[in-house]
mmCIF file of the N, C-alpha and C atoms, coordinates in Angstrom:
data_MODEL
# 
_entry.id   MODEL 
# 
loop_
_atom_site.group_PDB 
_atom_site.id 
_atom_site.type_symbol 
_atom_site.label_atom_id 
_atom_site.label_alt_id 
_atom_site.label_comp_id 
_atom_site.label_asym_id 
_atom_site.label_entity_id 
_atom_site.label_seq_id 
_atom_site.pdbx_PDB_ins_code 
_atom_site.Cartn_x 
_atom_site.Cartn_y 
_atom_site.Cartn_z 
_atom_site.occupancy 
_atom_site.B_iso_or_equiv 
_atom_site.pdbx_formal_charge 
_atom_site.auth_seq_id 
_atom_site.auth_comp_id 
_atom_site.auth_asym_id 
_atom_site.auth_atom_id 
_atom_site.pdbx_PDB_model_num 
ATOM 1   N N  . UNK A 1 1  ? -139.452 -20.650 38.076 1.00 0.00 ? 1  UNK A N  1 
ATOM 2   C CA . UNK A 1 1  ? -139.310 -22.037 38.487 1.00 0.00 ? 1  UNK A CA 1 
ATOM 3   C C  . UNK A 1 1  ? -137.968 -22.577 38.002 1.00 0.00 ? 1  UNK A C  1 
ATOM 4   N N  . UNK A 1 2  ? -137.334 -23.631 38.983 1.00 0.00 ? 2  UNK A N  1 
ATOM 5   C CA . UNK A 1 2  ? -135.990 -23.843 38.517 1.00 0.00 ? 2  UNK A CA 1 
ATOM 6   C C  . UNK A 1 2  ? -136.489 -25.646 38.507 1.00 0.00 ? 2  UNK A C  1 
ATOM 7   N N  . UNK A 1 3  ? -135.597 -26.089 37.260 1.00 0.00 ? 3  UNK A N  1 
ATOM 8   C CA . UNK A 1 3  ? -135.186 -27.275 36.984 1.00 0.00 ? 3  UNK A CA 1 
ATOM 9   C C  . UNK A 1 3  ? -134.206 -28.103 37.103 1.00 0.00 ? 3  UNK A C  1 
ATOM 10  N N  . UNK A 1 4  ? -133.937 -28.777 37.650 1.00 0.00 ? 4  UNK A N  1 
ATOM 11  C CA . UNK A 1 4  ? -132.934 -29.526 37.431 1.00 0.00 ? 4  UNK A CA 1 
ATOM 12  C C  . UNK A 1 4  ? -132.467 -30.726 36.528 1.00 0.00 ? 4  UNK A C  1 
ATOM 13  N N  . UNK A 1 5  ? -131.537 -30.694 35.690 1.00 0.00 ? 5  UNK A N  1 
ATOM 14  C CA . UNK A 1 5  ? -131.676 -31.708 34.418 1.00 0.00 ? 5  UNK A CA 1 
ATOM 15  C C  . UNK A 1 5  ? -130.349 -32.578 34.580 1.00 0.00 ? 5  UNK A C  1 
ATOM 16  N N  . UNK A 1 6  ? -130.608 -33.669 34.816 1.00 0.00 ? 6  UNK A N  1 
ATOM 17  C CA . UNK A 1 6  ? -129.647 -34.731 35.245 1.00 0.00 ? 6  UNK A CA 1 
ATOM 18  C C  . UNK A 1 6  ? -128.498 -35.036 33.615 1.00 0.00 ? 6  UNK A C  1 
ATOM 19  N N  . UNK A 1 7  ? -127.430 -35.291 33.118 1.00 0.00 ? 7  UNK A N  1 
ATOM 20  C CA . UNK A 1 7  ? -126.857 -35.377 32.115 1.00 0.00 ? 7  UNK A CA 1 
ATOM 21  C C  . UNK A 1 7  ? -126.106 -36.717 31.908 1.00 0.00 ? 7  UNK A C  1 
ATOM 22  N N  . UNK A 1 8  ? -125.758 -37.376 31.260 1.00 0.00 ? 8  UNK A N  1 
ATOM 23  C CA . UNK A 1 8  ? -124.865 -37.988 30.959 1.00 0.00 ? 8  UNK A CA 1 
ATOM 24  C C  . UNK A 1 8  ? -123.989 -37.827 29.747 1.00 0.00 ? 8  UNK A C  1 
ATOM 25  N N  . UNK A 1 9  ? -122.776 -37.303 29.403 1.00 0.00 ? 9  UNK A N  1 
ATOM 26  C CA . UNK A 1 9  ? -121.978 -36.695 28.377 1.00 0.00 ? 9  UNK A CA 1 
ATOM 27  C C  . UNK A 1 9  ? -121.124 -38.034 27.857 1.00 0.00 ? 9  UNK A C  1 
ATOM 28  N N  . UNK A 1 10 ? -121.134 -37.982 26.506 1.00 0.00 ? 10 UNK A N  1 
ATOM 29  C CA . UNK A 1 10 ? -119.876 -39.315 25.701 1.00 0.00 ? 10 UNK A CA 1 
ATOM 30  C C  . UNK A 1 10 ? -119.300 -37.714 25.198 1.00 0.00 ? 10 UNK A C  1 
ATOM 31  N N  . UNK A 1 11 ? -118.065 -37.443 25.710 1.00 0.00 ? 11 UNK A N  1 
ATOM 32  C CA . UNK A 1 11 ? -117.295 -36.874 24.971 1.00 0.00 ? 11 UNK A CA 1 
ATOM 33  C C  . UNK A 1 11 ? -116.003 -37.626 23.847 1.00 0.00 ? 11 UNK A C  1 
ATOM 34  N N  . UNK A 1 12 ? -115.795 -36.033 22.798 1.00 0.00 ? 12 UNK A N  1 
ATOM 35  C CA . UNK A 1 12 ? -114.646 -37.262 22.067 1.00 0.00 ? 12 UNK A CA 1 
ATOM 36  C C  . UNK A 1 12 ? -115.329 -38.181 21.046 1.00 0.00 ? 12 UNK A C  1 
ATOM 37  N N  . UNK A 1 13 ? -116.396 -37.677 20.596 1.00 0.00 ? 13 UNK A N  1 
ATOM 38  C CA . UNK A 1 13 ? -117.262 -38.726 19.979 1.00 0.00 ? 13 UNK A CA 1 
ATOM 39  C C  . UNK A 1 13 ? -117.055 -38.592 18.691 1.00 0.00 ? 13 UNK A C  1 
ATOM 40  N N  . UNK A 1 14 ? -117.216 -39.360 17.088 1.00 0.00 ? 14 UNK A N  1 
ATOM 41  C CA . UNK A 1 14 ? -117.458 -38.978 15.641 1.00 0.00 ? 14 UNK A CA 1 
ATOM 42  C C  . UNK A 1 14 ? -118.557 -38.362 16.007 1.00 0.00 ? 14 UNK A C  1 
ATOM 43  N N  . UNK A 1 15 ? -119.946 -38.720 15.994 1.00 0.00 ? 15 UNK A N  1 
ATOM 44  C CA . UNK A 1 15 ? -121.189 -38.242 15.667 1.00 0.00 ? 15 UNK A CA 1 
ATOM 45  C C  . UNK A 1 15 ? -121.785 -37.728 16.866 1.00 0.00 ? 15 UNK A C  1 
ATOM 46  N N  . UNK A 1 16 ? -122.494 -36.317 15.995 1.00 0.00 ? 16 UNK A N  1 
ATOM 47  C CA . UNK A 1 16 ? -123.381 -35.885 17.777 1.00 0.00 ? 16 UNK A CA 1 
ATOM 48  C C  . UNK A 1 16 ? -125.169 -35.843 17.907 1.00 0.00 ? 16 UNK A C  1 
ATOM 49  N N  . UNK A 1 17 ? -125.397 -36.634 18.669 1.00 0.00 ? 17 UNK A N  1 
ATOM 50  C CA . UNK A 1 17 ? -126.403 -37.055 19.598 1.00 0.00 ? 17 UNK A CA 1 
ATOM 51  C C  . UNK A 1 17 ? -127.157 -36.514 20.783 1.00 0.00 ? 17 UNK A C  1 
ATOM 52  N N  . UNK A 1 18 ? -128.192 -36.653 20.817 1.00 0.00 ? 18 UNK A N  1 
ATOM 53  C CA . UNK A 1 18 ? -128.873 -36.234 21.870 1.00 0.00 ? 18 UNK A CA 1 
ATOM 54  C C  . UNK A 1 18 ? -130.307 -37.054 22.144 1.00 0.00 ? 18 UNK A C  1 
ATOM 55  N N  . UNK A 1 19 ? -130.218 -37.493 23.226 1.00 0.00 ? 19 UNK A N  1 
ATOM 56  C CA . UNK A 1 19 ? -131.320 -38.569 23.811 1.00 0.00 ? 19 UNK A CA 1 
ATOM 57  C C  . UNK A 1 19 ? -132.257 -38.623 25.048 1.00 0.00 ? 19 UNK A C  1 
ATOM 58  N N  . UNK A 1 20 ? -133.496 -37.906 24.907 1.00 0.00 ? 20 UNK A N  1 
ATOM 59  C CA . UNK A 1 20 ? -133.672 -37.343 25.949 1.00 0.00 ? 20 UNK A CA 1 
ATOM 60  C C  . UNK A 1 20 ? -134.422 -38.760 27.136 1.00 0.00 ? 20 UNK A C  1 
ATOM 61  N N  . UNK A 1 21 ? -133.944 -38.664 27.847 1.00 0.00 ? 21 UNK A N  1 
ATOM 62  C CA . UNK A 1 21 ? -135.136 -40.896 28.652 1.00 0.00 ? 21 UNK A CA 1 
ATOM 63  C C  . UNK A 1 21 ? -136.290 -39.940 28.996 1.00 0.00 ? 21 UNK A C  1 
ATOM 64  N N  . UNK A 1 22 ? -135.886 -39.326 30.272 1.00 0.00 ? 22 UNK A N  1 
ATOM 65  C CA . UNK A 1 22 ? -137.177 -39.298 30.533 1.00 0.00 ? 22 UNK A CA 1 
ATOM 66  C C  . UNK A 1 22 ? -137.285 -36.852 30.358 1.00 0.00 ? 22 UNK A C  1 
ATOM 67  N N  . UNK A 1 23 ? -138.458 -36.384 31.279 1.00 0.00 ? 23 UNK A N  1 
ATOM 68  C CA . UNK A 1 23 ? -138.683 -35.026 30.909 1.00 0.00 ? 23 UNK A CA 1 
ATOM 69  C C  . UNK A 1 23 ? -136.715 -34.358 32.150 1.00 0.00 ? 23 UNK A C  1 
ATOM 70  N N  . UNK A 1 24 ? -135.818 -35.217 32.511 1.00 0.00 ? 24 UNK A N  1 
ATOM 71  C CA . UNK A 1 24 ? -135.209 -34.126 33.094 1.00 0.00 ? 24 UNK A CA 1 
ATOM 72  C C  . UNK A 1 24 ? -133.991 -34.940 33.267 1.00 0.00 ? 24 UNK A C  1 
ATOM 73  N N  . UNK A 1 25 ? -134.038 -36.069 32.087 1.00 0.00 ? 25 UNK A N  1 
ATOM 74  C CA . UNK A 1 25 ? -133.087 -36.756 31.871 1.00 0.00 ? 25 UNK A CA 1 
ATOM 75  C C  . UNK A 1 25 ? -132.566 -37.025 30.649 1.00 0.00 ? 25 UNK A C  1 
ATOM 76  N N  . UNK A 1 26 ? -130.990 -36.598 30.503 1.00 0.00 ? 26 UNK A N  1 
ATOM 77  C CA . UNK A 1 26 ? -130.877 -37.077 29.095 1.00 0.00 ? 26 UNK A CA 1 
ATOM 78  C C  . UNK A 1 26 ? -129.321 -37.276 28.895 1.00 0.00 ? 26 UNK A C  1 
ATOM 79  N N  . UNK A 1 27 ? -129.044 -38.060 27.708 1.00 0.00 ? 27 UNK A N  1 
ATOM 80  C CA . UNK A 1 27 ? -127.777 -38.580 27.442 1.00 0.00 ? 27 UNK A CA 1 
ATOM 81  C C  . UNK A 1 27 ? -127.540 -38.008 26.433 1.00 0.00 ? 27 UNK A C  1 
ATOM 82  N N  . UNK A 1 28 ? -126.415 -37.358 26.084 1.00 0.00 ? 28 UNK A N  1 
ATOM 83  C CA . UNK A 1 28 ? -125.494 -36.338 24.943 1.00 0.00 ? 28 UNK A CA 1 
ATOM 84  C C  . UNK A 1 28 ? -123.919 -36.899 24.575 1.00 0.00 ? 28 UNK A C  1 
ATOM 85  N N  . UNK A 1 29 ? -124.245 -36.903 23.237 1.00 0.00 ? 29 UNK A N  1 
ATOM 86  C CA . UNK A 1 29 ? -122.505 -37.715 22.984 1.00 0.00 ? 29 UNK A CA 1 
ATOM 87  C C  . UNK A 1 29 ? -122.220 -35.917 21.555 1.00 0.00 ? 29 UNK A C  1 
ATOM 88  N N  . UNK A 1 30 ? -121.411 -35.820 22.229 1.00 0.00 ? 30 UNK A N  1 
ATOM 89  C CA . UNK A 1 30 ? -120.826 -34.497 21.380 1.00 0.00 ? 30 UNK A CA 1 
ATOM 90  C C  . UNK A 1 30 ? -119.475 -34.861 20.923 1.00 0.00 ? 30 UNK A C  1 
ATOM 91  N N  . UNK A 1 31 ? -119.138 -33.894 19.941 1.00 0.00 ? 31 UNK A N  1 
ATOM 92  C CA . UNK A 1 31 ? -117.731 -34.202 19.216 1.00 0.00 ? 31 UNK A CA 1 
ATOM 93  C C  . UNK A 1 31 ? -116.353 -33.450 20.214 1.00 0.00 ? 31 UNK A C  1 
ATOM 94  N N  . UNK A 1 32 ? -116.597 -32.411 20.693 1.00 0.00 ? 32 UNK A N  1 
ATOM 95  C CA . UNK A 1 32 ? -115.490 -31.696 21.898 1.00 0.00 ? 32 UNK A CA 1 
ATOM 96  C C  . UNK A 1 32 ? -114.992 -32.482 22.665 1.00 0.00 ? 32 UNK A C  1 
ATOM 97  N N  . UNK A 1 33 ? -113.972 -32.672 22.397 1.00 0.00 ? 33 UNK A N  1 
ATOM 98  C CA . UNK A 1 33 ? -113.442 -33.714 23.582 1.00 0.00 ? 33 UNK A CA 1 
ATOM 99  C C  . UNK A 1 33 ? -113.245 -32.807 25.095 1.00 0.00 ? 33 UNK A C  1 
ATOM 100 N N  . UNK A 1 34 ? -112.808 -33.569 26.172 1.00 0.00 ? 34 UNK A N  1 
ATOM 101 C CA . UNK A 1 34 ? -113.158 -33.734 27.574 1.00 0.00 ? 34 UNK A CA 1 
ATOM 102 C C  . UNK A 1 34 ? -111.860 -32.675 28.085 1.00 0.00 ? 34 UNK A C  1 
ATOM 103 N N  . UNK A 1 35 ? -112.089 -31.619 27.852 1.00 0.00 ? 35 UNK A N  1 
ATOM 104 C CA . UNK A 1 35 ? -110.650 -30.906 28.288 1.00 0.00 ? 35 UNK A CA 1 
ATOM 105 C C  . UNK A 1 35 ? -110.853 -29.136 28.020 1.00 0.00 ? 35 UNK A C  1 
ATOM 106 N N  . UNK A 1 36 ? -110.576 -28.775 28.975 1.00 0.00 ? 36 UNK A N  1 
ATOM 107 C CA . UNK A 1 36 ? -110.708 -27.107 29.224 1.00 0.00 ? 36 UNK A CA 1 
ATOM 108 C C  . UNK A 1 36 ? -112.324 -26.634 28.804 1.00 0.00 ? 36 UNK A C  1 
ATOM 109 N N  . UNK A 1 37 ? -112.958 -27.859 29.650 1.00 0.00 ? 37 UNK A N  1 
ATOM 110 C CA . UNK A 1 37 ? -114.466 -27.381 29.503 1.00 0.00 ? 37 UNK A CA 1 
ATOM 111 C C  . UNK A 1 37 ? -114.694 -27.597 27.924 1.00 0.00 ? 37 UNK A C  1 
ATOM 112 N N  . UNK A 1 38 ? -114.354 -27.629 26.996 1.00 0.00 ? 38 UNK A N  1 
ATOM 113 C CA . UNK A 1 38 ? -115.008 -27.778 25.489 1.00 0.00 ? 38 UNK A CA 1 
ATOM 114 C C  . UNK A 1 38 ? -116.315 -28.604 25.659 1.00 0.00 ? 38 UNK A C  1 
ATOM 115 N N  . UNK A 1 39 ? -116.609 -29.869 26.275 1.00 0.00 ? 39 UNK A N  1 
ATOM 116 C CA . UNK A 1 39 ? -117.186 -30.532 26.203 1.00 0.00 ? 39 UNK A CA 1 
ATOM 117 C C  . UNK A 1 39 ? -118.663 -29.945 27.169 1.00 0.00 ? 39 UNK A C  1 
ATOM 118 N N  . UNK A 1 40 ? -118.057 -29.609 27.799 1.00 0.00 ? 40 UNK A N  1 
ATOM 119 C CA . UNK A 1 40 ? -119.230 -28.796 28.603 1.00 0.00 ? 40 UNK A CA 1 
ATOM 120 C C  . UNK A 1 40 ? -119.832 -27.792 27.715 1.00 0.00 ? 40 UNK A C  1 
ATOM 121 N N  . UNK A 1 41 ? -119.263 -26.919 27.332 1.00 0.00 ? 41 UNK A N  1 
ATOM 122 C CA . UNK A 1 41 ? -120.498 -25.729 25.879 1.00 0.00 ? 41 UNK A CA 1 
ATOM 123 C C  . UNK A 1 41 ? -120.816 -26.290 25.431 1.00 0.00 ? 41 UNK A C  1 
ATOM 124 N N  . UNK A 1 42 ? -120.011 -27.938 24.674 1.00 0.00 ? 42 UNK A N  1 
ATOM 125 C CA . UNK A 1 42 ? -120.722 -28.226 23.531 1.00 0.00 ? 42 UNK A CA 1 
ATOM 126 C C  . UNK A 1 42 ? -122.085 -28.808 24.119 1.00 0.00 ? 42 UNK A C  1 
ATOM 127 N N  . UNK A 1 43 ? -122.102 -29.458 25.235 1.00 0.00 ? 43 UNK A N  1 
ATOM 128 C CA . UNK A 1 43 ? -122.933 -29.895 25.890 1.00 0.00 ? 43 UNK A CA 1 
ATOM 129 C C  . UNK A 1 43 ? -124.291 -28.561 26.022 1.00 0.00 ? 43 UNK A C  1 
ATOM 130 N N  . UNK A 1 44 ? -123.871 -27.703 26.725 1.00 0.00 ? 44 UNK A N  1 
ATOM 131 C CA . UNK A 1 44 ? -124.969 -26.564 27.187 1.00 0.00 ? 44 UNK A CA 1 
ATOM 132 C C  . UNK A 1 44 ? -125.091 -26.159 26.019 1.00 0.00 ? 44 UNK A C  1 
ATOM 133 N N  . UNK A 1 45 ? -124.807 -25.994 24.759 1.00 0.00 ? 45 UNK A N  1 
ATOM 134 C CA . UNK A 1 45 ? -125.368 -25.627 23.486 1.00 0.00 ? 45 UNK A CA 1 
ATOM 135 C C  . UNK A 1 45 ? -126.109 -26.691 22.741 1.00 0.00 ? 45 UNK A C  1 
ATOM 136 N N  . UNK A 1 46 ? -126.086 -27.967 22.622 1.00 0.00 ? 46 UNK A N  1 
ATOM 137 C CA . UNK A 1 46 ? -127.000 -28.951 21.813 1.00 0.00 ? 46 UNK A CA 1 
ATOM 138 C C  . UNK A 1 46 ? -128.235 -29.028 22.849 1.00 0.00 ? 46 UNK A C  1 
ATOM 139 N N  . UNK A 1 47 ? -127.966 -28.965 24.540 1.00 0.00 ? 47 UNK A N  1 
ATOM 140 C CA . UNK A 1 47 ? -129.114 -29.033 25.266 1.00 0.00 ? 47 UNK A CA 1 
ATOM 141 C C  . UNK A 1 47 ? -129.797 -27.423 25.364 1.00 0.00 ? 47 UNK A C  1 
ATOM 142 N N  . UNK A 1 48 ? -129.599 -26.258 24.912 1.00 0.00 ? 48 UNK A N  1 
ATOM 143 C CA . UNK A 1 48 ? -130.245 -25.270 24.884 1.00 0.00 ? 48 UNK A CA 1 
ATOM 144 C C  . UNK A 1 48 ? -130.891 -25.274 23.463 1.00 0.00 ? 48 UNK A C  1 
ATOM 145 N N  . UNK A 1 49 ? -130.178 -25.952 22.241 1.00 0.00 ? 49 UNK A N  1 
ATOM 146 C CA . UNK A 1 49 ? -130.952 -25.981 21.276 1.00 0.00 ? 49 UNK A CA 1 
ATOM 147 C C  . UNK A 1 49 ? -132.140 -26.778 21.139 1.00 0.00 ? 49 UNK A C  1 
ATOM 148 N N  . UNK A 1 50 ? -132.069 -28.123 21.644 1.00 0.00 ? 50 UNK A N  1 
ATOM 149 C CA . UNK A 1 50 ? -133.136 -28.983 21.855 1.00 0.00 ? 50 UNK A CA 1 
ATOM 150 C C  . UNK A 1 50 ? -134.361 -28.912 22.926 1.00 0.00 ? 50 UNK A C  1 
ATOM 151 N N  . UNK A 1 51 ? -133.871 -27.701 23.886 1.00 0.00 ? 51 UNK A N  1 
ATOM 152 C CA . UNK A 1 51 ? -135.268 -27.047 24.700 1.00 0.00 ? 51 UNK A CA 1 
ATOM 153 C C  . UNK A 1 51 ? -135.777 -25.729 23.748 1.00 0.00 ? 51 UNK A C  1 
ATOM 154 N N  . UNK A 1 52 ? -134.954 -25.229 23.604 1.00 0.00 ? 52 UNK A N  1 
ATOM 155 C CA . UNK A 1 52 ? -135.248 -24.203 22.194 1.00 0.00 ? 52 UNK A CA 1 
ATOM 156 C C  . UNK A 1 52 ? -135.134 -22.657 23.346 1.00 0.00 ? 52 UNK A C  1 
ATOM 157 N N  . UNK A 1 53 ? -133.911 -22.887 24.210 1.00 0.00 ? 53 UNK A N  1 
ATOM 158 C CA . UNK A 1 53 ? -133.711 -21.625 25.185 1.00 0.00 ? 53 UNK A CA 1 
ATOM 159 C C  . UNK A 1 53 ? -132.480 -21.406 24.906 1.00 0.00 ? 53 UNK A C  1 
ATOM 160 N N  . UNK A 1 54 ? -131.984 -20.283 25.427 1.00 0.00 ? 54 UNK A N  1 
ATOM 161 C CA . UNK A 1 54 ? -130.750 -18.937 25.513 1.00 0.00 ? 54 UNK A CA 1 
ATOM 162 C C  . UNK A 1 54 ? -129.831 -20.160 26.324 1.00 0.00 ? 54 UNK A C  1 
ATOM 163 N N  . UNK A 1 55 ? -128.892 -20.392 25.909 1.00 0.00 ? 55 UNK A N  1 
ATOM 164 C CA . UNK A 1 55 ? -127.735 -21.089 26.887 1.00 0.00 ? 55 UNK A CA 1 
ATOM 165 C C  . UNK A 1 55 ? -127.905 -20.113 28.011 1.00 0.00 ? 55 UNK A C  1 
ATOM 166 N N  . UNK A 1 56 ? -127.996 -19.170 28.490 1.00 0.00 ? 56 UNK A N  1 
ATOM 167 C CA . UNK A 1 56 ? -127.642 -18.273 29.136 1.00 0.00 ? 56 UNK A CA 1 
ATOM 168 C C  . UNK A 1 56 ? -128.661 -18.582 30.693 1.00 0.00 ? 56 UNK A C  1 
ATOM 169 N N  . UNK A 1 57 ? -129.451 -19.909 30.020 1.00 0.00 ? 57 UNK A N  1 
ATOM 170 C CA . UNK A 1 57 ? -130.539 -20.273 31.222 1.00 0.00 ? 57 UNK A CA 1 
ATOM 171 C C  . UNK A 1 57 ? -130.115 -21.328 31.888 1.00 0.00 ? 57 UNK A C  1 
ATOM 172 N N  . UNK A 1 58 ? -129.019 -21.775 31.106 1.00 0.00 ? 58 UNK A N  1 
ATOM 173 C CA . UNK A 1 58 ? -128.270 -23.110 31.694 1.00 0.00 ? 58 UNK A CA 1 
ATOM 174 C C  . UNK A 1 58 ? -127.505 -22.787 32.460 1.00 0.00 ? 58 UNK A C  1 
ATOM 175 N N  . UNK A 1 59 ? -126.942 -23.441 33.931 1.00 0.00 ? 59 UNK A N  1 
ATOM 176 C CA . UNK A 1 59 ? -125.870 -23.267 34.229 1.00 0.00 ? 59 UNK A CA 1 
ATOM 177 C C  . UNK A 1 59 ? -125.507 -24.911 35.026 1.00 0.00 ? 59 UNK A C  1 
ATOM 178 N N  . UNK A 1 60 ? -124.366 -25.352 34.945 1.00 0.00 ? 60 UNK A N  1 
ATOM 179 C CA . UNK A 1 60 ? -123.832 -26.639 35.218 1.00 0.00 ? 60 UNK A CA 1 
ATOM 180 C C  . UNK A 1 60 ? -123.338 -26.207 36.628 1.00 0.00 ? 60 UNK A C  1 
ATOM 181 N N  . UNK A 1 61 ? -124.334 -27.298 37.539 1.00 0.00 ? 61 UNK A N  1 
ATOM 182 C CA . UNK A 1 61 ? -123.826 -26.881 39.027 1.00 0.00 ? 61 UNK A CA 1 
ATOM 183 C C  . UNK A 1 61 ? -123.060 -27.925 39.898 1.00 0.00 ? 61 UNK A C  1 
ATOM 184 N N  . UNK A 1 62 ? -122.922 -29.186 39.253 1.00 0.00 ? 62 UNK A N  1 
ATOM 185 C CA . UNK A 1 62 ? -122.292 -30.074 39.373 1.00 0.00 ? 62 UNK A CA 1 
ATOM 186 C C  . UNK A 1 62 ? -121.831 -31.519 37.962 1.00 0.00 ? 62 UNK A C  1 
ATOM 187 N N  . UNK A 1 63 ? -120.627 -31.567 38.578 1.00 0.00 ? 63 UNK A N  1 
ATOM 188 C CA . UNK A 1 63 ? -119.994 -32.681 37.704 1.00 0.00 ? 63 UNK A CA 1 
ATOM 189 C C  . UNK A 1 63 ? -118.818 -32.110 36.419 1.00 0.00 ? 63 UNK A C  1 
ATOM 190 N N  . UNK A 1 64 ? -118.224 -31.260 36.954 1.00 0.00 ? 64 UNK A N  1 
ATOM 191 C CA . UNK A 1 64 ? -117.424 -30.049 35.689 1.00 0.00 ? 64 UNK A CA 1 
ATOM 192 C C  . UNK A 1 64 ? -116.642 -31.072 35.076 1.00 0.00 ? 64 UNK A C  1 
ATOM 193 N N  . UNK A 1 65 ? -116.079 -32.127 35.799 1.00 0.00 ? 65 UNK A N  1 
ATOM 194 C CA . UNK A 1 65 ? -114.885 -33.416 35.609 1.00 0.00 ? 65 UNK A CA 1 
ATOM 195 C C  . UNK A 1 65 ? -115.555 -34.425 35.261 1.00 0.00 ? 65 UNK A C  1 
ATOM 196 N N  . UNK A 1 66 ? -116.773 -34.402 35.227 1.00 0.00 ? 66 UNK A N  1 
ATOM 197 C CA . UNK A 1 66 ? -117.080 -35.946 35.423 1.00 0.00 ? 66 UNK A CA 1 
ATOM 198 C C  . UNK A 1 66 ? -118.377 -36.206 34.130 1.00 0.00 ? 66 UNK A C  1 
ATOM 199 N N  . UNK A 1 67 ? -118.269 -37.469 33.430 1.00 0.00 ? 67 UNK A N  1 
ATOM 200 C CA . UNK A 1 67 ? -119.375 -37.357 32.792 1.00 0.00 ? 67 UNK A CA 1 
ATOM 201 C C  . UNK A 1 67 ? -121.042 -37.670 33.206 1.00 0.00 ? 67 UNK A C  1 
ATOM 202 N N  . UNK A 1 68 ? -121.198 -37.560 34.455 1.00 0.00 ? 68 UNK A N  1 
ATOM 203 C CA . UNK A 1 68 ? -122.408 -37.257 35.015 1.00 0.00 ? 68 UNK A CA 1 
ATOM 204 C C  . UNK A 1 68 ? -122.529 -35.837 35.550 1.00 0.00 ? 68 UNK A C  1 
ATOM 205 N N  . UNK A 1 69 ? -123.716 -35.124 35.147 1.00 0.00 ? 69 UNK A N  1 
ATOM 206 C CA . UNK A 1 69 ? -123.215 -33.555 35.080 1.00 0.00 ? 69 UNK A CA 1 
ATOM 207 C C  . UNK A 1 69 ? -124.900 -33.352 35.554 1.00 0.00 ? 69 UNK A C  1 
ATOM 208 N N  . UNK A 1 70 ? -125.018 -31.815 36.605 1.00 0.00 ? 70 UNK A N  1 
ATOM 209 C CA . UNK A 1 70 ? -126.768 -31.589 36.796 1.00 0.00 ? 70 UNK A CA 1 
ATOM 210 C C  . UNK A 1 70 ? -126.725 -30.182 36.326 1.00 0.00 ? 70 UNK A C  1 
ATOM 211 N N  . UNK A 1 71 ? -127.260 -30.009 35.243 1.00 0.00 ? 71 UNK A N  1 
ATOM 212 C CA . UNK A 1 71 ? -127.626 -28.340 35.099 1.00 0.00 ? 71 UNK A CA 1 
ATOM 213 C C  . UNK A 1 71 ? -128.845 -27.802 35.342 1.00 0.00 ? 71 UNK A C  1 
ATOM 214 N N  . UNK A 1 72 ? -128.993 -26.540 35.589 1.00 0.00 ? 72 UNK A N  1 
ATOM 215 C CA . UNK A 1 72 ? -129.743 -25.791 36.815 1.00 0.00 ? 72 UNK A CA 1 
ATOM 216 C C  . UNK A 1 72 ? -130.668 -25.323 35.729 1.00 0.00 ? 72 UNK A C  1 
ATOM 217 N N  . UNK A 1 73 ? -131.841 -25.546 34.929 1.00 0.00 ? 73 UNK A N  1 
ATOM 218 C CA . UNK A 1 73 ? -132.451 -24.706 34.297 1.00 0.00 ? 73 UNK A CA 1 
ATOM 219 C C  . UNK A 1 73 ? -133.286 -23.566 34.803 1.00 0.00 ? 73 UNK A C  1 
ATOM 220 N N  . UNK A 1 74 ? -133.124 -22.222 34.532 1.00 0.00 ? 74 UNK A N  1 
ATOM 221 C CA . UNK A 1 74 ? -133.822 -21.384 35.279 1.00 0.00 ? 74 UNK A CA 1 
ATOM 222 C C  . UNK A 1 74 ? -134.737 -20.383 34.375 1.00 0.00 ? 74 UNK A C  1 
ATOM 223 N N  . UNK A 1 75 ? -135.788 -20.463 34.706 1.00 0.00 ? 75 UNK A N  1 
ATOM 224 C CA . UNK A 1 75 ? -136.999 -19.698 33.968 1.00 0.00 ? 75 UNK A CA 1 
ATOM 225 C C  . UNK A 1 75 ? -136.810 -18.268 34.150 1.00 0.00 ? 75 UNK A C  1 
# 
């Protein structure tokens, strides 16, 4: 079964955060700032730790530029 998990990223941040609203929505403020993807791992790594899965299940299928981002969770 595949998921789709809607994102909102604060890159560039002091402190890092993670806020989930609802089961396939959530807001992430990480310390990587917004440039050559940094912000994106740091992103797919605090959200693979907080489902408690392999980054390797994540993949970001839209929003690479933008801080609204949908990653593809796949079972």
């Amino acid at each position: 079964m595949e998921t789709y998990l809607k994102i909102k990223v604060h890159a560039d941040e002091k402190k890092e955060k993670l806020l989930q609203k609802s089961a396939d929505t959530f807001e992430i403020w990480v310390k990587a700032p917004a440039e050559r993807g940094q912000a994106n791992a740091a992103v797919r790594a605090a959200l693979a730790a907080h489902l408690g899965i392999p980054e390797n299940k994540l993949s970001l299928i839209k929003g690479a530029t933008s801080p609204a981002k949908i990653f593809l969770l796949r079972n």
